[in-house]
C-alpha positions in Angstrom: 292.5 -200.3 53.3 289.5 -201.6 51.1 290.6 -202.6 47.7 289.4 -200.7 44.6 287.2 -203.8 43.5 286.0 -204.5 46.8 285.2 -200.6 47.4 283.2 -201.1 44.3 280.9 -204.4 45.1 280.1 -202.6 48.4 278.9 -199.2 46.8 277.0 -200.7 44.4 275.2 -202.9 47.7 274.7 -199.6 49.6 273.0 -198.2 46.2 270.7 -201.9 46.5 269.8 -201.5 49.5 268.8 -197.5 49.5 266.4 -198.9 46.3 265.0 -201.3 48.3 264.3 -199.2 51.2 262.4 -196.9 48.8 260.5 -199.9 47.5 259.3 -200.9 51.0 258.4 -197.3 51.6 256.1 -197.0 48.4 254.4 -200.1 49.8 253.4 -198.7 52.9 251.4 -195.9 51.2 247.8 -196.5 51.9 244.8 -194.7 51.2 243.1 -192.0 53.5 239.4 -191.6 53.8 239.7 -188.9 51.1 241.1 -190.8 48.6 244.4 -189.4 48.9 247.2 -191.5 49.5 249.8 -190.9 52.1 252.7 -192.1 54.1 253.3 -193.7 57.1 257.3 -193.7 57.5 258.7 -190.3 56.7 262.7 -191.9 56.7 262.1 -194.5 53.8 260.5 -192.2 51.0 263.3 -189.7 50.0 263.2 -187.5 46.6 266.6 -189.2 45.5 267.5 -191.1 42.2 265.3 -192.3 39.5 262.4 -190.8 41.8 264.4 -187.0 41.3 264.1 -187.8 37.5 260.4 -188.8 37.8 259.5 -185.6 40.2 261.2 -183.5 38.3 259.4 -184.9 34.4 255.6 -184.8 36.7 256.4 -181.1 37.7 257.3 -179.9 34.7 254.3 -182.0 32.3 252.0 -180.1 34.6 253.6 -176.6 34.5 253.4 -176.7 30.3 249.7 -177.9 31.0 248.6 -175.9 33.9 251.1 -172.7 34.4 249.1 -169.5 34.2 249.2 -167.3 31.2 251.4 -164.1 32.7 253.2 -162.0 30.5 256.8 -162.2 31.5 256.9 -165.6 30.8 256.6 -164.9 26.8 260.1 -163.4 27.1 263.1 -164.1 27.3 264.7 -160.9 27.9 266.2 -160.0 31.0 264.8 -156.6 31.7 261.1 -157.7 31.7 261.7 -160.6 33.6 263.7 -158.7 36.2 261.0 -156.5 36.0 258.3 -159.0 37.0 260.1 -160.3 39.5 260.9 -156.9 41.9 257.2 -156.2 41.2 256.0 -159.7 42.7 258.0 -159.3 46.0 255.0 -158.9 48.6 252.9 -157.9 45.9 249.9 -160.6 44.5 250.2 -161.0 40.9 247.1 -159.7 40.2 248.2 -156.6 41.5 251.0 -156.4 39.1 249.6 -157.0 35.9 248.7 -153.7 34.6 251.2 -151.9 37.1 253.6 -154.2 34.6 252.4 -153.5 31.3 252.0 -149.4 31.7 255.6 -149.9 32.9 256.8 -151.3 30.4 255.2 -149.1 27.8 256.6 -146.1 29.7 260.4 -147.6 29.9 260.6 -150.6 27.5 264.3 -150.9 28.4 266.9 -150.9 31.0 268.3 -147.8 29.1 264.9 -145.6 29.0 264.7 -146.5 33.1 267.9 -145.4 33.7 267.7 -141.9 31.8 264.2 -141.5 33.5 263.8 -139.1 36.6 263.5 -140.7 40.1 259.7 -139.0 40.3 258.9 -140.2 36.9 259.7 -143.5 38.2 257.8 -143.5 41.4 254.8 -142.1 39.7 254.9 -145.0 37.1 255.3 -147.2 40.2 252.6 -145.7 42.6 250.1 -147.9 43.8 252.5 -151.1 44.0 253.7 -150.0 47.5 257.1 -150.8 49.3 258.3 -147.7 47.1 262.0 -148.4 48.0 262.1 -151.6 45.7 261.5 -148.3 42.6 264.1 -146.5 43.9 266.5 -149.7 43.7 264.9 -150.4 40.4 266.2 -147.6 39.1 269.7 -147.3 41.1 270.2 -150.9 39.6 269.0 -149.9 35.7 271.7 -147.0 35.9 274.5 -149.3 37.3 273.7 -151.5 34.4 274.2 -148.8 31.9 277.4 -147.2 33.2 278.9 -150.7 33.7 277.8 -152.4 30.9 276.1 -150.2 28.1 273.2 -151.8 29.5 273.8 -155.6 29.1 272.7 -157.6 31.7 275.3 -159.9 33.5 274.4 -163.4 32.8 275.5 -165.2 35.9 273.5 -165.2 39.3 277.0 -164.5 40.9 277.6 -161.2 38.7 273.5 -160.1 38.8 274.2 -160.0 42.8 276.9 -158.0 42.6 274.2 -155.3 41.6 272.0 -152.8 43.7 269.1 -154.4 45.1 269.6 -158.0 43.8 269.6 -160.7 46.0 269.9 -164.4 46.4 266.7 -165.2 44.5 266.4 -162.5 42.2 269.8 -163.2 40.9 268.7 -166.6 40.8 265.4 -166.4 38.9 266.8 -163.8 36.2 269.7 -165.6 35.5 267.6 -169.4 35.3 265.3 -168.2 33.7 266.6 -165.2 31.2 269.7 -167.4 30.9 269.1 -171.0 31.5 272.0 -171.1 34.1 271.5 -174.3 36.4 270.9 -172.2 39.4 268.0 -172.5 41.9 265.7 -170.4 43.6 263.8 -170.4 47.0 260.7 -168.1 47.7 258.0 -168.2 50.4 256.1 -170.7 47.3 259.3 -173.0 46.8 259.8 -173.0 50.2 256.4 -174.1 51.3 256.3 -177.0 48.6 260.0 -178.7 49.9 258.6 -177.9 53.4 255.5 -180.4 52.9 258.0 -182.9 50.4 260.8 -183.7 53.3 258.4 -183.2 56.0 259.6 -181.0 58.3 261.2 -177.5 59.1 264.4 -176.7 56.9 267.2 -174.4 57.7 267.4 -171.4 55.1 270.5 -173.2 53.9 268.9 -176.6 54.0 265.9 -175.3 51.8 268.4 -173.5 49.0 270.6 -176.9 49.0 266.9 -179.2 48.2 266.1 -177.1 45.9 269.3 -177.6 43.8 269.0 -181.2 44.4 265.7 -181.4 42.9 266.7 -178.7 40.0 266.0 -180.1 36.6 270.0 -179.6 34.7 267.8 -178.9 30.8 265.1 -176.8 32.0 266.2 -174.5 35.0 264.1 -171.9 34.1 261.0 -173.4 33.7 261.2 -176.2 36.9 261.6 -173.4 38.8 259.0 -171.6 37.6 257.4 -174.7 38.4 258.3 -174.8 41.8 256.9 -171.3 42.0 254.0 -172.1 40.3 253.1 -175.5 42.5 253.1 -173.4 45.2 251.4 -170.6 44.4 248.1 -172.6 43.0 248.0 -175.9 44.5 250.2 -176.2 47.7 248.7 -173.3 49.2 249.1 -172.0 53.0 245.9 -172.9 54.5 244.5 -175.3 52.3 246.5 -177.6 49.8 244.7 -178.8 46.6 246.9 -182.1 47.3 244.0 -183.6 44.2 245.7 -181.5 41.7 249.1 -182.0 42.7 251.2 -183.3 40.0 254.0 -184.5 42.5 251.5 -185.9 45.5 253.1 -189.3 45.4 256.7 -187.5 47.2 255.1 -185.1 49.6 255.3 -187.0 53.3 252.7 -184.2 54.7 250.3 -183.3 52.3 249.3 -180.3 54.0 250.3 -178.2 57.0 253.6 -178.9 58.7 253.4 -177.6 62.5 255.0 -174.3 62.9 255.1 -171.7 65.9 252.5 -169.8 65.9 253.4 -166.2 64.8 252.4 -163.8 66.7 250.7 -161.1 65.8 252.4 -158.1 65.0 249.9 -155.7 63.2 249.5 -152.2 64.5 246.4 -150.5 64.5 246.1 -146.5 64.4 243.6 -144.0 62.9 244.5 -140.9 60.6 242.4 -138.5 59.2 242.5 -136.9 55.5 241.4 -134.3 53.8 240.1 -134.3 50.3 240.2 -130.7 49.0 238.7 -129.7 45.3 239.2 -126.2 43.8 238.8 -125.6 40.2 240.1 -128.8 38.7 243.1 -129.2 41.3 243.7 -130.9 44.8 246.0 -129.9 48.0 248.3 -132.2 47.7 251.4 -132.9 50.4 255.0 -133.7 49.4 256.7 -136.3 52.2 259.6 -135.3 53.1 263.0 -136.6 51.2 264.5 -138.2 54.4 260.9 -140.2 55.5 261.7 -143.3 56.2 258.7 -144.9 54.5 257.4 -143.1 50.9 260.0 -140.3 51.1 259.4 -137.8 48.2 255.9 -139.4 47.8 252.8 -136.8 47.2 249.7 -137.4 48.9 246.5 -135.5 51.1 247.0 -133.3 54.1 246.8 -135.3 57.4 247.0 -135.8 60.7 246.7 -138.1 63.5 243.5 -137.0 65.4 240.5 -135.2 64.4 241.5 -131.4 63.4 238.9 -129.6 64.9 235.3 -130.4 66.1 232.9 -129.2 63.4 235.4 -131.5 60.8 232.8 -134.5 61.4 230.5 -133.1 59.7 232.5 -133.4 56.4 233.1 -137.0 57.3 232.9 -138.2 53.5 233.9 -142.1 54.4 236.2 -144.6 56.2 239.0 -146.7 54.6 241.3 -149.2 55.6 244.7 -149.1 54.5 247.4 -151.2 55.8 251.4 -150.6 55.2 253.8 -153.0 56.3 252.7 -153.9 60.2 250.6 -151.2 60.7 246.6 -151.8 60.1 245.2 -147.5 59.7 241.6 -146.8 59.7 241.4 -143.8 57.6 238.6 -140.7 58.2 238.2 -139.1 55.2 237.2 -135.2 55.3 235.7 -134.2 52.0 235.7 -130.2 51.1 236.6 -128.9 54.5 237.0 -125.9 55.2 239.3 -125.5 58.4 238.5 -122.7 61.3 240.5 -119.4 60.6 242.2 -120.2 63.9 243.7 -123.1 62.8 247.5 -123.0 61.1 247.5 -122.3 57.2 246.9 -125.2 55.1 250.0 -127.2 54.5 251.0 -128.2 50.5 250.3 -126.8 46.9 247.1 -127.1 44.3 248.0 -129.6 41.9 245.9 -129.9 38.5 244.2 -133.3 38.5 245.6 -134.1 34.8 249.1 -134.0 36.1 248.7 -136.2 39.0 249.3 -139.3 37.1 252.9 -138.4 36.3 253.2 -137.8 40.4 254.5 -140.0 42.5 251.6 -140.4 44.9 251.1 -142.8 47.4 248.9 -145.7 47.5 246.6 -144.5 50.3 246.2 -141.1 48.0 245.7 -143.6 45.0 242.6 -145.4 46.7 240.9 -142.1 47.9 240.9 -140.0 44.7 239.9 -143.2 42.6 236.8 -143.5 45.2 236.4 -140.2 44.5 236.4 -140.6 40.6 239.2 -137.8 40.4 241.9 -140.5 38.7 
């Protein structure tokens, strides 16, 4: 059995020789012919220590410098920046921006989105695409009212306890809204520790990096930070390792090797029809139990060409893509189909009211071609 004093003396020359391994491995940087340094010995430059402290101070100086001017990080209230953060899953942030702000002038509170209508919600949502993340928007907003008179639970633990809250969202709200020392792992966080330790992670490995590297007095803003790094500098295809504020700890600086994904896009043609009559448009109402946009408005369609003589009121050709399927869209403009042909499916809506529809974002792109919305 090892004596306390001795256990001691041979800690402490464990610690001594871990610092001197990452001394030798800072030596062996050298310099590539773009300037940029890297490494040669993966093993001997972990992110541990004083080095943890130093990442952690370099990410965060460049974040106060360099971190984008977006709305939802001028708040600390909970709502807006759960908000922003269902609205950025699989959606660019340019995307969201005024998508965020009509939304929030329409329900500036957890209270007014719960006491809105499902169809209110959608149609305040349309355009945004992956309509179920509205429908658990809301779901949650209620929950959140009947359980708490609308206070939001301030522990990533409770906030997953809630209706379309995961992991990550829990995570980010409860950092960020709450300074809780919790971390967060996104396609952007995940791409950054991917290049820092040099290889593929585990799911688990990833979440449990990201903790380690989690600055204890700032949570909320390192990992914005993270998010940040990875969405502006340590991009997919190509890195801007010059501007990386935390280049002297990434082993890769650039692409780790990954199987390559295969593709999995569909490709299919639909056609449309765009009719006008006396300030209103045929408009379509999905079906409730659809499994993608159910309750969603949008054009008559189908999935050949009607009839013959419709090409001739071939108005133009989109492309739309919803989640692995790539459509090339025929747009027929002021149709009239053959006698012989079933009635007309849907109802005349007035254009003035379709902006409190819930229409879908295919419908969104053709009637703002058109100049109707």
């Amino acid at each position: 059995m090892i004596e306390p004093s001795s256990q001691a003396t041979e800690t402490k020359a464990i610690e001594t020789r871990a610092d001197r391994k990452a001394q030798v491995g800072r030596k062996l940087l050298r310099r590539s012919p773009s300037g940029l340094r890297s490494f040669t010995r993966v093993s001997q430059l972990p992110v541990g220590g004083a080095d943890r402290v130093r990442f952690r101070r370099a990410l965060l100086a460049w974040y106060d410098r360099h971190g984008r001017d977006l709305p939802w990080r001028k708040t600390s209230d909970p709502y807006a920046i759960w908000l922003s953060e269902i609205m950025l899953q699989q959606t660019r942030v340019a995307a969201v921006l005024d998508h965020y702000r009509i939304f929030l002038e329409r329900f500036p509170n957890v209270a007014a989105l719960a006491e809105a209508s499902e169809d209110n919600v959608l149609a305040a949502w349309s355009g945004l695409g992956y309509y179920r993340r509205a429908r658990m928007l809301h779901q949650c907003a209620r929950e959140i009212v009947q359980r708490a008179d609308g206070r939001f639970p301030e522990k990533s633990e409770e906030l997953r306890e809630l209706p379309g809250i995961g992991r990550y969202t829990a995570a980010a709200v409860a950092s960020i809204a709450f300074a809780e020392t919790v971390a967060l792992v996104d396609g952007n966080v995940e791409r950054v520790l991917q290049r820092i330790s040099g290889k593929n992670l585990t799911a688990s490995q990833y979440w449990k990096r990201a903790e380690e590297l989690l600055s204890k007095s700032r949570p909320g803003d390192f990992n914005q930070a993270m998010m940040e790094l990875g969405a502006t500098a340590c991009l997919p295809r190509e890195p801007r390792c010059q501007v990386c504020p935390v280049r002297e700890w990434c082993v890769t600086r650039g692409e780790v090797s990954r199987p390559k994904a295969t593709d999995r896009q569909e490709k299919r043609e639909i056609w449309c029809a765009l009719e006008r009559r006396a300030g209103r448009v045929r408009l379509v109402k999905r079906p409730r139990k659809a499994s993608l946009m159910a309750g969603m408005w949008e054009l008559p369609q189908w999935t050949e060409l009607p009839h013959a003589s419709a090409t001739e009121a071939l108005w133009r050709t989109f492309r739309h893509s919803i989640t692995v399927t790539d459509y090339r869209v025929r747009v027929l403009r002021d149709w009239t189909a053959p006698v012989t042909m079933p009635a007309p499916q849907g109802k005349w809506v007035a254009i003035e009211k379709i902006p409190q529809l819930p229409i879908t974002g295919l419908t969104r792109k053709i009637l703002k071609a058109d100049g109707i919305i």
